[in-house]
C-alpha positions as CSV (number, residue, x, y, z in Angstrom):
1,X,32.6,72.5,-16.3
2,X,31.9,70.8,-19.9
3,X,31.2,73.6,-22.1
4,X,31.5,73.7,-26.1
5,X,31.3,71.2,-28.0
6,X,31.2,68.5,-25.8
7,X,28.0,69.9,-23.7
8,X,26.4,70.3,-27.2
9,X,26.8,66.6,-28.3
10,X,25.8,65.4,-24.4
11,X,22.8,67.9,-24.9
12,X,21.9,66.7,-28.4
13,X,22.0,63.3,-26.9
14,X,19.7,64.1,-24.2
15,X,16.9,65.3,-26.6
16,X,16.2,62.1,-27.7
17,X,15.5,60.8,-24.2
18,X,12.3,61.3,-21.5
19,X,14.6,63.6,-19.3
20,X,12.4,65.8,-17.7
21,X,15.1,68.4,-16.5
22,X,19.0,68.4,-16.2
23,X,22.1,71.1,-15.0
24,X,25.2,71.2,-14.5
25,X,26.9,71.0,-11.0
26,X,30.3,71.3,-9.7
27,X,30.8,68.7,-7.5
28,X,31.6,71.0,-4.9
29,X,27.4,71.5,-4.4
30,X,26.7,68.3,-3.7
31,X,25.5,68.0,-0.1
32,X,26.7,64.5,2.3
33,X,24.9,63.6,5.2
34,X,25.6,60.8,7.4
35,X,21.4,61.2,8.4
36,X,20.7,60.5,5.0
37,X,22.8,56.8,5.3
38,X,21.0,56.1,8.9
39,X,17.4,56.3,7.1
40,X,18.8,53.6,4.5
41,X,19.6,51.8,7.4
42,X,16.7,51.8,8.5
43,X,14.3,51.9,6.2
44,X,15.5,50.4,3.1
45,X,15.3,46.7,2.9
46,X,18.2,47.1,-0.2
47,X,20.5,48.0,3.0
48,X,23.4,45.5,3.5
49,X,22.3,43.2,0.4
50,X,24.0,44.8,-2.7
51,X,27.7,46.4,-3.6
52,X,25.6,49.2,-5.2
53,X,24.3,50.0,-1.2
54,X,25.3,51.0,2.0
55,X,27.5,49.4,3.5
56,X,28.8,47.8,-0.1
57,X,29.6,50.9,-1.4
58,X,31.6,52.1,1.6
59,X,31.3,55.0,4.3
60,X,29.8,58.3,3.6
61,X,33.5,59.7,3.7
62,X,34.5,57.3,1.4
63,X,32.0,58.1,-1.4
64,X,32.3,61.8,-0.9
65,X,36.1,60.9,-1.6
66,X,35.1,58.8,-4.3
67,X,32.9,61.6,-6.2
68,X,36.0,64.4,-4.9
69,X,38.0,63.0,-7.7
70,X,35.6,63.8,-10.4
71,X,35.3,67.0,-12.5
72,X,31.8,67.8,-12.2
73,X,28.6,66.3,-12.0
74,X,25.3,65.9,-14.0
75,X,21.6,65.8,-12.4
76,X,18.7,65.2,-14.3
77,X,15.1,63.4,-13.5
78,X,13.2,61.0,-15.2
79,X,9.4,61.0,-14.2
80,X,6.6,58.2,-14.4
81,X,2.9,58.3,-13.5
82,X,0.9,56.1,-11.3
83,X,-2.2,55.2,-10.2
84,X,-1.1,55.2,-6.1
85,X,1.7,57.0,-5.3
86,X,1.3,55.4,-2.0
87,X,1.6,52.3,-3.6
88,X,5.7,51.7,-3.3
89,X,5.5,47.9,-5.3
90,X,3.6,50.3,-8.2
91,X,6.1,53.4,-7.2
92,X,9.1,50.9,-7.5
93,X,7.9,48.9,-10.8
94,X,8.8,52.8,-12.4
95,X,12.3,52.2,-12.0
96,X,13.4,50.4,-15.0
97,X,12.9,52.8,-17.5
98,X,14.6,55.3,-15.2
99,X,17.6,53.0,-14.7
100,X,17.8,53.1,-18.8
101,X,17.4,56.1,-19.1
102,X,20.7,56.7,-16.5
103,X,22.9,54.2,-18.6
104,X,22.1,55.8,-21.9
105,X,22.9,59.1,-20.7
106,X,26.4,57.7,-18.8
107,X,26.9,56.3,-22.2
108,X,26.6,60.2,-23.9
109,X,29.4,61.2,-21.5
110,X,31.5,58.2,-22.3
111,X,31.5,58.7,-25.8
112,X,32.7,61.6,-25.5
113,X,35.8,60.3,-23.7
114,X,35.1,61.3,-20.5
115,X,35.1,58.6,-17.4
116,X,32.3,58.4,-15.2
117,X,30.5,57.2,-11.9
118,X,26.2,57.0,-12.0
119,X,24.3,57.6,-9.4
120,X,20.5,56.2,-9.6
121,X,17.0,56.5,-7.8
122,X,17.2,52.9,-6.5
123,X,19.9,50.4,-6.1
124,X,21.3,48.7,-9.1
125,X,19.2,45.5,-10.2
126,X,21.4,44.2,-12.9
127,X,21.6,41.1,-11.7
128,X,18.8,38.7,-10.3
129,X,21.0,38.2,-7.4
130,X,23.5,40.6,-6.3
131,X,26.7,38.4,-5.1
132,X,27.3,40.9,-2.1
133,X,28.8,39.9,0.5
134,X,29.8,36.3,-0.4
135,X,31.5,37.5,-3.8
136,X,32.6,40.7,-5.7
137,X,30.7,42.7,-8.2
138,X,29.7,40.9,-11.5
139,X,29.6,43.7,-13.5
140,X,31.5,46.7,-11.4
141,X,31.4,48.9,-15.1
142,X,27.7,49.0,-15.6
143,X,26.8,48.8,-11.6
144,X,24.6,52.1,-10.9
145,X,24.8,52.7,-7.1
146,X,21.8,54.5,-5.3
147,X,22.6,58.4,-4.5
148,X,21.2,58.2,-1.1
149,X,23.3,55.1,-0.4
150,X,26.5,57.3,-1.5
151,X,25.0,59.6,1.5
152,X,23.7,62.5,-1.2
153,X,21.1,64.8,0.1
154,X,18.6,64.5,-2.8
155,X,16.5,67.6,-1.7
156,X,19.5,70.1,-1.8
157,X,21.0,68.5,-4.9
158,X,17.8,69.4,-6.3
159,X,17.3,73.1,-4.8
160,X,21.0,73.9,-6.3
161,X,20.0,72.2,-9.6
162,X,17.2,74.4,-9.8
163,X,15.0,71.1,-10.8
164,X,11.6,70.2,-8.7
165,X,12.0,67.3,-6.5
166,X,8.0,66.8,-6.6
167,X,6.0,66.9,-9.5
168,X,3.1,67.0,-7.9
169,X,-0.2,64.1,-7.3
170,X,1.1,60.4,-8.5
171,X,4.2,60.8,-9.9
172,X,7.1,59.3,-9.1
173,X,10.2,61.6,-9.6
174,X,13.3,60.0,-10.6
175,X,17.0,61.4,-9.8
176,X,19.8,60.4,-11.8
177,X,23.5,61.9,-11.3
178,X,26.4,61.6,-13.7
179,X,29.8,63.0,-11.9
180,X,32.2,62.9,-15.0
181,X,35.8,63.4,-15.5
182,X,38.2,63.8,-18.1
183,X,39.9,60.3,-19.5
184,X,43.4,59.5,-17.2
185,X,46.3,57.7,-18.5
């Protein structure tokens, strides 16, 4: 776990940004379901068309492997308002800020020397195009996969964060997960 000086900086940071609420997991507490990849699957039409999604970003074992090798992790939410929530092109247009809001705050971590993988609401949209499956990653470094495409259970991330997963009428609640580590050589 951070603690000291370093949680104070990352904390001072987060102050000056529209985080709604935050904690501190260990990465033991994070919950991986193969169910939660099938509704991607089926539902998402991001599914098969971006590194930063299923199947780009490998299988569920392989993510929970990939966040296994991180010291601990970082939940917070972001949260917009809109005039439909049942509206998902409205719902969607949210996610921008969100996804700057997630970079700033994997920049906090990294200026403090630690490495780190992000985890967003949505799948990355840096570029116009993504060059999946015809070419790699453009930008692998600043790529912000989806949680639910690394097979997270957003619900019981949230109930062991102690943070509301639904604020309630039109707003869109955004998830964001930092799993950090300390720098290797």
């Amino acid at each position: 776990m951070i603690k000291g000086t370093t949680q104070k900086i990352i904390e001072e940071g987060l102050s000056a940004l529209p985080v709604v609420q935050y904690a501190w997991l260990e990465i033991g507490e994070i919950t991986f379901s193969e169910r939660v990849r099938e509704i991607c699957r089926e539902e998402c039409p991001r599914y098969g068309t971006s590194w930063a999604c299923p199947p780009g970003v490998g299988t569920v074992q392989e993510c929970r492997g990939k966040c296994d090798q991180y010291d601990g992790a970082f939940v917070f939410t972001t949260i917009a308002e809109v005039s439909d929530i049942e509206n998902m092109e409205e719902t969607l247009a949210t996610r921008r800020g969100h996804e700057e809001v997630t970079g700033r705050i994997r920049a906090l971590f990294q200026g403090c020397g630690l490495e780190t993988l992000a985890l967003s609401g949505d799948s990355c949209a840096r570029c116009e195009s993504c060059a999946y499956p015809n070419g790699p990653c453009r930008y692998p470094k600043s790529m912000i996969p989806c949680i639910e495409g690394f097979g997270i259970v957003v619900p019981l991330l949230a109930e062991k964060a102690g943070i509301e997963f639904d604020n309630g009428g039109n707003i869109v609640t955004w998830f964001g997960l930092i799993l950090w580590r300390r720098q290797t050589d």
